[in-house]
C-alpha angles and dihedrals in degrees: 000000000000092000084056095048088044090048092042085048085058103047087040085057095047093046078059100050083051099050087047090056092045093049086053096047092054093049088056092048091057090041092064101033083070099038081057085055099043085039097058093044088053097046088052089057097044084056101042085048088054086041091054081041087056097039084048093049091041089051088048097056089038082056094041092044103044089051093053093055081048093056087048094054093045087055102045093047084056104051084044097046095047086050091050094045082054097047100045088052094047085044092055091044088048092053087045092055090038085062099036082051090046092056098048095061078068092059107099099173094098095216093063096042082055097049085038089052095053095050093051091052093053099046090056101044081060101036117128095227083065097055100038127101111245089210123089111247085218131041124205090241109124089163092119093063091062119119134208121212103169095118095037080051094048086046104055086051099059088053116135138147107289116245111272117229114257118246118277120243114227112214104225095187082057104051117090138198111201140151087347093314132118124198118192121187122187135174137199114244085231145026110272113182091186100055106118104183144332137244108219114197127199138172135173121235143159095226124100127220125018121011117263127227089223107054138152099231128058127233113266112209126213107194126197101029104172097186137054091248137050137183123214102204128194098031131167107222094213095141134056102244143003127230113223127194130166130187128185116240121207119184090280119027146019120237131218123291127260119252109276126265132205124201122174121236103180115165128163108274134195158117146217120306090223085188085069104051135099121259095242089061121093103206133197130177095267104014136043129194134200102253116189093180084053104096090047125098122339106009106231099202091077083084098056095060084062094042083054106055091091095071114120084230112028094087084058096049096047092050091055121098125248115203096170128094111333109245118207118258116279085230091069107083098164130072140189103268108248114256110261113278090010116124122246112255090220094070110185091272106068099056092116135168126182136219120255096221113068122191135207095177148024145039117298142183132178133153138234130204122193124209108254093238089047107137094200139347135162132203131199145098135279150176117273093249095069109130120241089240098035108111113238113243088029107081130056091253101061142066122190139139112237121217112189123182105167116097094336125034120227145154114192141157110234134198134155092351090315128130130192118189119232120218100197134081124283102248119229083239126029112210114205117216118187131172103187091185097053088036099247142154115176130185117207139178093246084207103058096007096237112164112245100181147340132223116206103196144140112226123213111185134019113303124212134188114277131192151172138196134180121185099354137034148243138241126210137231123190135151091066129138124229096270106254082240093053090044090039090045092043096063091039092056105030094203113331128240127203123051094354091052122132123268115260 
């Protein structure tokens, strides 16, 4: 009976999973049948706008050209008409002389023949028939204004859409997701010569397989890619995966996209349990300060209890229990004033906050910053039951390294009451390096990756990122993946000795 329910649960899961697939693919297929719509539509307008381009061009020389034949006639009337003005008036003054030399052949006083004669010589010798070339200056030949369009006019119409570029390929056994970084690598199923660039689209999900229409998180576009493979560097890994696509791009036209790719991406994500902190912390969801005024009048982390009740994992951590020392309610905000000269009972190492993501496997990694006029902070892990006035390093549930810089400098590692000196320099960032399952906390300068430290524990219940910070404050970093030198130095070591040995 139980090996039948347990068969007919599994067929009943895979018949979802189906149904899942099938309801995506029909999202996608009406997805598509209106792109097509709003695509056609798209692609009409684009060629009616170059067809308007190429009328406008083609108005523009007809214009051009037809002034310029306008220019020429112009030119050509002119010189003409200026010939012909000259030649009508020296042929006037011609026809004049011709009948003023006709009637002196009638003179017969031979004086005024002479004097006649003379006259006639010399206004010859002047007369403007006599000094004009008998050649027009134009001809009406327009010939060389003539145009042939006989290859324009083969090549319009051989006009047709130009060939759109086939769809890349990703290859999947080449990308690489590394210290935040992706690398995709594509490649076209066959040589195109005319390819110019290409449009490379990502999005982050939480879903596996193939990309859904209705998805959280929009498409992000990177333009002008030159190459067949691309790095997106400085990412948060704050999904699960990441959805990839490429197209080729030629002068004209986009071609389809490449079949859709899904790497996962997972880290280890999460903020400050404000619920757990001290009332003299002000907690965000990636940063936490040192607040003096924070334990006076209405206390304002009540709200955050509310604000955090969205978190995938909050729910979980409340419900655990927390056997270690009793905190106050977070509803009593007044105390009885200290007795003059007496010592508060809340000293600058016990200001803590948790995490709000606990962990009972894996390998993790996450960074903290410290502000630079920060007086004392400590970072390390713990065990839920940690007490919200308990000091990290000095209880048998945490592990932390302690930097002070006010009054005395120090940087040590602490555990169970236990401090170890560190002889190196406090780093700008601390990276925070933890293998539940080995039994491993690791410090680490998140700039040059030196190791600063090394737990060996084993741990016996969930762990979850503890913290503490006195006059001054802290700033968060998740989403992050192990570093590929931690993870290259951790095989390589296998947990150090020496001055970076765990605390007894």
């Amino acid at each position: 009976m139980d090996s039948q329910k347990d068969a007919l649960q599994r067929i009943i899961a895979t018949l979802a999973n189906k149904n899942e697939e099938l309801q995506n693919f029909i999202e996608t297929l009406n997805h598509t049948l209106g792109r097509v719509q709003v695509n056609s539509t798209q692609v009409v307008s684009d060629l009616e706008e170059e067809f308007d381009t190429l009328y406008s061009i083609l108005d523009e020389m007809k214009g051009s050209m037809t002034n310029t034949i306008k220019q020429e006639t112009v030119r050509k009337s002119h010189e003409l008409q200026k010939q012909l003005t000259q030649s009508t008036s020296a042929l006037e003054s011609a026809e004049e002389l011709l009948e003023f030399a006709n009637n002196a052949l009638h003179i017969t006083d031979e004086e005024d023949f002479t004097k006649a004669a003379r006259q006639i010589k010399d206004r010859v010798t002047m007369a403007p028939a006599f000094r004009l070339t008998l050649k027009p200056k134009a001809t009406d030949n327009m010939r060389h204004l003539m145009v042939d369009f006989s290859k324009e006019r083969l090549l319009l119409q051989g006009l047709k859409f130009l060939p759109v570029p086939r769809a890349p390929e990703i290859v999947l056994g080449d990308c690489l997701v590394i210290d935040n970084e992706v690398t995709v690598t594509w490649r076209m199923p066959e040589e195109d010569s005319k390819i110019d660039h290409y449009i490379l689209e990502y999005r982050k999900t939480n879903h596996e397989g193939l990309p859904r229409v209705k998805d959280e998180q929009c498409w992000e576009v990177l333009d002008d890619v030159k190459s067949t493979e691309h790095t997106l560097q400085g990412l948060r890994f704050d999904t699960r995966f990441m959805n990839f696509r490429v197209r080729a791009c030629n002068k004209a036209a986009a071609g389809d996209y490449s079949d859709p790719v899904t790497l996962e991406t997972r880290a280890f994500n999460f903020g400050f349990d404000s619920t757990s902190s001290h009332l003299n912390l002000k907690v965000e969801d990636r940063s936490v300060e040192w607040d003096p005024q924070g334990g006076k009048g209405v206390d304002s982390k009540v709200k955050g209890k509310e604000n955090k009740g969205s978190s995938a994992h909050f729910t979980n951590l409340k419900n655990m229990s927390r056997s270690g020392t009793p905190s106050p309610k977070r509803t009593s905000v007044t105390r009885s004033p200290a007795p003059r000269g007496a010592r508060d009972r809340f000293t600058g190492e016990s200001y803590t906050v948790l995490g709000d993501t606990s962990f009972e496997s894996g390998q993790h990694y996450w960074q903290v910053k410290p502000q630079k006029d920060c007086k004392s902070f400590s970072v390390g892990l713990a065990y839920r039951n940690l007490g919200k006035f308990d000091q990290l390093g000095k209880t048998n549930t945490s592990w932390c390294i302690h930097i002070n810089n006010w009054l005395q400098n120090s940087f040590a590692a602490k555990h169970n009451n236990k401090a170890k000196n560190l002889d190196v320099p406090v780093p700008d960032t601390i990276g925070l390096y933890c293998d539940f399952d080995q039994g491993q906390l690791s410090f680490y300068n998140a700039e040059n990756k030196q190791l600063l430290h090394t737990f060996k524990v084993k741990f016996t219940q969930p762990v979850v990122p503890a913290f503490m910070v006195w006059c001054g404050g802290l700033t968060l970093s998740t989403g992050l993946q192990i570093p590929s030198a931690v993870r290259s130095f951790q095989k390589t070591e296998n947990g150090l000795g020496g001055s970076n040995s765990s605390i007894s």
